[in-house]
N, C-alpha and C positions, 0 to 999 in steps of 0.2 A: 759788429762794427763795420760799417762801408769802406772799401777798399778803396783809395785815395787814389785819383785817377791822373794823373800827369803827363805831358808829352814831354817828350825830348830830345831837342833838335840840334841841341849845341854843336853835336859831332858835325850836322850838315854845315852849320855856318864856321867852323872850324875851316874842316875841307874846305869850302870855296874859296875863305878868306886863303890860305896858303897855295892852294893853285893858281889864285889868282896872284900871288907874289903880296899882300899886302899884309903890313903888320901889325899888329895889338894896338900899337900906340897909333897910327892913323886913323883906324876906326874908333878909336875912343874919342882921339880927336873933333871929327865931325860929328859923330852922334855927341859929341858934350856929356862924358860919360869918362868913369876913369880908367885905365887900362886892369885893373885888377877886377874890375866889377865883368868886365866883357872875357875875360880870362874865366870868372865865373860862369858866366853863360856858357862860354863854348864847352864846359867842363859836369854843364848840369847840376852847378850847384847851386843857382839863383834863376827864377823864371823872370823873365823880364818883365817891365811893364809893358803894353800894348806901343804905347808911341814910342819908346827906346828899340823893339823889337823892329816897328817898322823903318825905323831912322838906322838899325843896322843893315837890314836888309835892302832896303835904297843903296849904303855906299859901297854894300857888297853886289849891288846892281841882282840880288835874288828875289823871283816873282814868288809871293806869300804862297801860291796853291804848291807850289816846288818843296814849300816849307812841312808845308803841313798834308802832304802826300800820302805819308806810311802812317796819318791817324785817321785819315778816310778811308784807306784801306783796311782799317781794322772794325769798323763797323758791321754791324751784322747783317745780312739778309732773315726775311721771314718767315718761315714755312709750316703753310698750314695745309695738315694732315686731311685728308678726306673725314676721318673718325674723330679729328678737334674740330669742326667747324660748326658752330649753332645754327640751328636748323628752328627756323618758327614756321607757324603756318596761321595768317590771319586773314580773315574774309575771302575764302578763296585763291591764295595766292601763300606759295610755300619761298619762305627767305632761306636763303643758304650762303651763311653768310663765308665768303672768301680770303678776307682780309683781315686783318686784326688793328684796329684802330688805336696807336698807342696814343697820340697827342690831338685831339681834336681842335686845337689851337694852330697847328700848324699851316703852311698857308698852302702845302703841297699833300694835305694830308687827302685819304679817297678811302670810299667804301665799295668796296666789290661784292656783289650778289649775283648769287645764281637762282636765279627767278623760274617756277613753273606757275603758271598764272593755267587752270585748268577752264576745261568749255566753260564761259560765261563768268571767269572771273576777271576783275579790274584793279587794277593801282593808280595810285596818282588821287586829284582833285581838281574840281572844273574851277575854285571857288576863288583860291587862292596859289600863287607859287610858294618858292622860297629861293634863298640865298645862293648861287654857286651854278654848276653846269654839272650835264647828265650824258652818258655815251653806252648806250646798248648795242649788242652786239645778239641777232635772234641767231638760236641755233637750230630749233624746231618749232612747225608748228607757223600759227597766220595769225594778225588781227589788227587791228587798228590803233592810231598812234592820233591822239586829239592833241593839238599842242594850239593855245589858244583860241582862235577862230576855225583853223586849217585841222583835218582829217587827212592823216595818211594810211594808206594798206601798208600794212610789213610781213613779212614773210621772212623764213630761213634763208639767210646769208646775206641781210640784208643789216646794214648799221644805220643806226641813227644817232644824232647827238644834238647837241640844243641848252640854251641858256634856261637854267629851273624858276627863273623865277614870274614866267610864264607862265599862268598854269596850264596842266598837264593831265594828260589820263592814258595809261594802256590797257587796252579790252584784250581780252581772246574772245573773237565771237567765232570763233570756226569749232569743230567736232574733237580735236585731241588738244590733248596740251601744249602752251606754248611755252616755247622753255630760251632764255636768255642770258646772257652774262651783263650785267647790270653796274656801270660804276659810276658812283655820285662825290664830288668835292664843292664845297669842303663835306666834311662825311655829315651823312642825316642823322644816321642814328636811328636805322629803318629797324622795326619790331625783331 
């Protein structure tokens, strides 16, 4: 059974309303609410609705991020191990994949790749772009960077970034590998 996830902030609108000297019956007042229902709330025994929460928060003059503070701090970071990360190799060109895509819907969502693109391999397509923007970062290693009409040289230490729907092509035409950190949003969903 999924663990039922709730925040609870009552204690916060509690304290403010009493710091601030104001009483049950005031705030019920204005938000149009009755004083037992708001007694509720600050006590964590009824989650509001949306426009009641914000029509308290208005008369208790509290910014919503203030509200819900300690539930974005409890959000996770992501850490992916060197020995978790999927590793493909197609046409010449090895993906390492960096990041772990939970939502590919989202609108901040991004795919990180550590790319070795070896002597005389290529990514990308002259043919067509796609959707979103692209930002490499070269670590080693040279080669060129086609981005619609225009040729660029790249080389280590050098960034690039650019709108994908462009089309696009990275060569390694030099003698070693070229090795880069590669991040595309919204995510491609590269091999």
């Amino acid at each position: 059974m999924k663990e039922e996830t709730r925040h609870r902030f009552g204690e916060i609108l509690r304290n403010v309303r009493e710091r601030r000297g104001i009483t049950l019956k005031k705030v019920a007042m204005e938000v149009g609410v009755s004083e037992s229902l708001i007694s509720q709330i600050e006590r964590n025994k009824v989650s509001p609705s949306v426009d009641t929460l914000i029509s308290i928060a208005n008369v208790l003059e509290i910014d919503l991020e203030y509200l819900f503070r300690d539930y974005k701090r409890k959000k996770n970071a992501t850490i992916v191990h060197p020995e978790q990360r999927i590793t493909r190799t197609f046409q010449g060109v090895t993906y390492e994949h960096l990041t772990v895509v939970s939502d590919p819907t989202d609108e901040h969502s991004m795919e990180a790749l550590l790319l070795t693109l070896e002597a005389g391999g290529t990514r990308g397509d002259m043919e067509y772009g796609h959707r979103g923007k692209e930002l490499g970062v070269i670590l080693d290693g040279s080669g060129t960077l086609t981005y619609g009409n225009n040729v660029y040289t790249i080389k280590a230490g050098d960034c690039v970034s650019f709108d994908s729907d462009i089309p696009h092509k990275l060569e390694n035409n030099g003698t070693s590998a070229l090795r880069a950190v590669w991040i595309i949003t919204p995510p491609k969903h590269t091999p």
